[in-house]
N, C-alpha and C positions, 0 to 999 in steps of 0.2 A: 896824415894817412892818404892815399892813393887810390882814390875811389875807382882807377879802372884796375890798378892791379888787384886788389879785393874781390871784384867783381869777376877778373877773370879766372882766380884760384874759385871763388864759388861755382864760377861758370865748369870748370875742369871737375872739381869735384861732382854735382851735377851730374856728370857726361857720366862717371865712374861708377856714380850708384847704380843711374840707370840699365850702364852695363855687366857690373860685377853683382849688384846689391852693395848695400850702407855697410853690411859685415866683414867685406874683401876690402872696402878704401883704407885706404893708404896714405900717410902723410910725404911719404915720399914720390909715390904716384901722382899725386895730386897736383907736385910741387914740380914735375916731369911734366907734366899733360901742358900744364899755365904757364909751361917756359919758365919757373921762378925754381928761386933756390929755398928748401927746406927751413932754411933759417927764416925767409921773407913771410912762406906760409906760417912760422912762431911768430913770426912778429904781431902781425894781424890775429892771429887763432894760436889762443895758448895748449889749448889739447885737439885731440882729434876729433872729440866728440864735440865739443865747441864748434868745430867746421864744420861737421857732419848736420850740426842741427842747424846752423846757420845758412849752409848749403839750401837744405830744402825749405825751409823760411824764403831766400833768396829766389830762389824756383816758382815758387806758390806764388809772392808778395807780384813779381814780374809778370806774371803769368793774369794776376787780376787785377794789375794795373790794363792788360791790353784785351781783356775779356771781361771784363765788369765795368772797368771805366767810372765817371762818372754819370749823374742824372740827363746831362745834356747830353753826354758821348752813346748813351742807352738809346734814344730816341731815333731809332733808325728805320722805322716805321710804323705799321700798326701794329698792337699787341699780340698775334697770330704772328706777324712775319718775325717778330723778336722774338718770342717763344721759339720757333723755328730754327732761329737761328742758336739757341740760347740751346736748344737740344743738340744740336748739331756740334758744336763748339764742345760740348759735356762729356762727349762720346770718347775713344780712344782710334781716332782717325788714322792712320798709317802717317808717321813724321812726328811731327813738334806735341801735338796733342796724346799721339800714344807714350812718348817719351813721359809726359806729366803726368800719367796716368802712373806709368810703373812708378816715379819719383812716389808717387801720391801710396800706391800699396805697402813700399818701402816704409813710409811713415807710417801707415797704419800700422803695421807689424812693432815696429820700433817704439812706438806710443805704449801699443798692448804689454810690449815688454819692461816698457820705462815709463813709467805714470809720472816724471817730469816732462816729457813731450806731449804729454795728451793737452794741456792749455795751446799747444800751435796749432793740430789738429784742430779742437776746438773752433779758434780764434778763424782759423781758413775757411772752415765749415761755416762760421757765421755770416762772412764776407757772401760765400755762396750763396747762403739760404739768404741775404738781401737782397743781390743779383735777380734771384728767380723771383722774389716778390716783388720787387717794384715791379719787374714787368708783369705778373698776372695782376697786384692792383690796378699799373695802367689799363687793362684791356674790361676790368670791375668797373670802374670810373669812365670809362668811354662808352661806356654797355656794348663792347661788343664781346666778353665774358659775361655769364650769369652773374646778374648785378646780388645775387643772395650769397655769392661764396664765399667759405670762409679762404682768405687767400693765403696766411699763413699754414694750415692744414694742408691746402693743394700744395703748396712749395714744398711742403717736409714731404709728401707723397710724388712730387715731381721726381727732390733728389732721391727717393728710395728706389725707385725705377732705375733712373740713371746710373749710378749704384751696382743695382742686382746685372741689368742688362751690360753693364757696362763693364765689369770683372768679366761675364762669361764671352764678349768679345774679345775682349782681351790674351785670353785665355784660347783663342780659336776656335772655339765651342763649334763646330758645321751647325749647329742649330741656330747662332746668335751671332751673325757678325754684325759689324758695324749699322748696315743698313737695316737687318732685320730689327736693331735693339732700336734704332730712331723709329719706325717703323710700331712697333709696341708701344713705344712710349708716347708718339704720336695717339695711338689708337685708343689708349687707355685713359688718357688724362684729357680727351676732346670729350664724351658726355662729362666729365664734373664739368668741363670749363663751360658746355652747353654751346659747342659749334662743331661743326665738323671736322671728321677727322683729315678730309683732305687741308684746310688750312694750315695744318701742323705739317705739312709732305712738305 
């Protein structure tokens, strides 16, 4: 098997959802976009929906490889500037990050409808919610967070924000773009953490 050409039919598909939705792809589209023949995408993916869920597996898995990382890759400064960053990254920024976001809606919907997809969901979701906790336990352990927090609690209330704010950017809401949703999210989650809310700007 061909792990770039794999990659690039996931890559292609990808592209597709994010611009048609998961319900318009196409195995022949798909198979157009990757430069590959119809038959190369059977080879690999015996149905559509096999790609399709594979696709955004594919998407997600990539995606927190270079945003989760590991414990040493985390470590990029104090727990305030990581937070920061770690909001910033969450958000649905115009390019690569907005693109992951629709991928990421697509799924939700898809899950809601197929209760076989809801373990990747799931399984992404957990990847996340460990992301956000090590970092607030590092900044617990440092004392420069409220050494009493529960830090798993704040993480599930981190991603709820990110979450809420994050669909009505998306969505172009004049009330909630990008900045204003970091901006909340900031301002909400700095008294539990017990620091200010400029260290989260």
């Amino acid at each position: 098997m061909s792990v770039d050409a794999a990659a690039r039919i996931l890559d292609a598909a990808c592209d597709l959802i994010a611009t048609d939705g998961i319900d318009e792809v196409r195995i022949a589209r798909v198979a157009q976009r990757a430069g590959a023949s119809t038959a190369l995408v059977h080879h690999y993916f015996s149905t559509r929906e096999e790609l399709l869920e594979q696709a955004l597996i594919h998407s997600f898995e990539r995606a927190g490889d270079d945003r989760f990382g590991d414990e040493g890759e985390r470590e990029r400064g104090s727990a305030s500037e990581e937070l920061a960053l770690a909001i910033r990254e969450s958000l649905p920024a115009p390019g690569e990050q907005e693109r992951e976001w629709v991928l990421w809606v697509e799924l939700w919907l898809r899950a809601v409808r197929e209760p076989a997809l809801r373990p990747v969901a799931t399984r992404l979701y957990a990847r996340y919610r460990e992301w956000l906790t090590a970092v607030i336990r590092k900044g617990v352990e440092s004392g420069e967070f409220d050494v009493g927090l529960d830090v798993e609690a704040t993480a599930d209330v981190a991603m709820a924000l990110l979450d809420g704010a994050g669909v009505r950017a998306l969505l172009d809401d004049p009330g909630m773009d990008v900045d204003a949703a970091r901006a909340l999210v900031g301002r909400t989650l700095a008294p539990i953490l017990g620091i200010e809310p400029s260290a989260l700007s």
